[in-house]
C-alpha positions as MATLAB code, in Angstrom:
seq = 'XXXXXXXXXXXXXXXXXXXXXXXXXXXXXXXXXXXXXXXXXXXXXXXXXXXXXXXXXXXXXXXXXXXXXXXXXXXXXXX';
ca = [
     164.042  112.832   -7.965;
     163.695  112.984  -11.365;
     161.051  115.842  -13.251;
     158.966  115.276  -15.716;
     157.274  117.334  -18.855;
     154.051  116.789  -20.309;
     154.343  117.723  -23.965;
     149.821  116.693  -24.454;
     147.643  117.888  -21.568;
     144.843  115.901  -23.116;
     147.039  113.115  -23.281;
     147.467  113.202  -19.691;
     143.927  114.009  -18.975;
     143.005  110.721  -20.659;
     145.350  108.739  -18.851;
     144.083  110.033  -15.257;
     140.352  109.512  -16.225;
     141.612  106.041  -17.753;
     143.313  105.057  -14.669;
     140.041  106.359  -12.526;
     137.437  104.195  -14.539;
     139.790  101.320  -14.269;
     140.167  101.230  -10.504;
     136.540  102.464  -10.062;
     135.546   99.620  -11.831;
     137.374   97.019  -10.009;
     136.379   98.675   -6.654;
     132.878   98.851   -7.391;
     132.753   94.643   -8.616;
     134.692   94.157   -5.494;
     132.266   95.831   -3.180;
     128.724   95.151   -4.969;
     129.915   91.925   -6.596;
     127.340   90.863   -9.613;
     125.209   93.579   -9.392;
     127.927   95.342  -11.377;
     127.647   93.105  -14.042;
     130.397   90.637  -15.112;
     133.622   90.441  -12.902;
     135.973   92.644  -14.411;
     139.972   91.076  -15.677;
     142.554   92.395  -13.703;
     145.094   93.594  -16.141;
     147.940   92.480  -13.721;
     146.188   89.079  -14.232;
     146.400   88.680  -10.438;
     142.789   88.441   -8.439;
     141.761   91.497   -7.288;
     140.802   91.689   -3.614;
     140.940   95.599   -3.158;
     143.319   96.017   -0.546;
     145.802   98.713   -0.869;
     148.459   96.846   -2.497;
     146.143   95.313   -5.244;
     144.672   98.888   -5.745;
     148.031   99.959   -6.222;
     149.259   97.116   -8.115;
     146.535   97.424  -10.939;
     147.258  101.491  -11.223;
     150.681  100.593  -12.238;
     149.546   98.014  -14.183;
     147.211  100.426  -16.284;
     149.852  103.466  -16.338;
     153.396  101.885  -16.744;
     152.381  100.878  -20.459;
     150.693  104.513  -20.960;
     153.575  106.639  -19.565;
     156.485  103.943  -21.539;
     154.214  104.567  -25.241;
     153.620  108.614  -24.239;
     157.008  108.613  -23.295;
     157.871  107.251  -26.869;
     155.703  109.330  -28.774;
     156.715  112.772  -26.954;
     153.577  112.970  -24.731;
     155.572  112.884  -21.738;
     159.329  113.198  -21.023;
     162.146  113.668  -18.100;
     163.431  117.253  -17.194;
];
């Protein structure tokens, strides 16, 4: 398995409180509906029913961009 280094703790600390709005915000529309306001877009562009592989789905959705463009500008790299 492959280690990684992360170069920009804030950097990372932005991406895991990112990643945590995101998901809370889809969980909470999918459980209280329109008293959350407007339905949130899925950034997979798939519906969102919150079972464990569209959780799951949308995390890698939001962080596969992230890590690829932290990777890129030496937030993040492989040990």
């Amino acid at each position: 398995m492959d280690n990684f280094i992360i170069n920009d703790k804030d950097w990372a600390e932005e991406l895991q409180q990112g990643v945590d709005e995101y998901i809370d915000k889809l969980q909470s529309w999918h459980v209280y509906g329109e008293e959350e306001g407007e339905e949130p877009e899925p950034i997979s562009g798939q519906p969102y029913c919150g079972c464990e592989v569209c959780y799951w789905r949308e995390v890698l959705a939001f962080v596969a961009p992230r890590i690829m463009n932290g990777q890129n500008d030496k937030k993040i790299e492989l040990a």
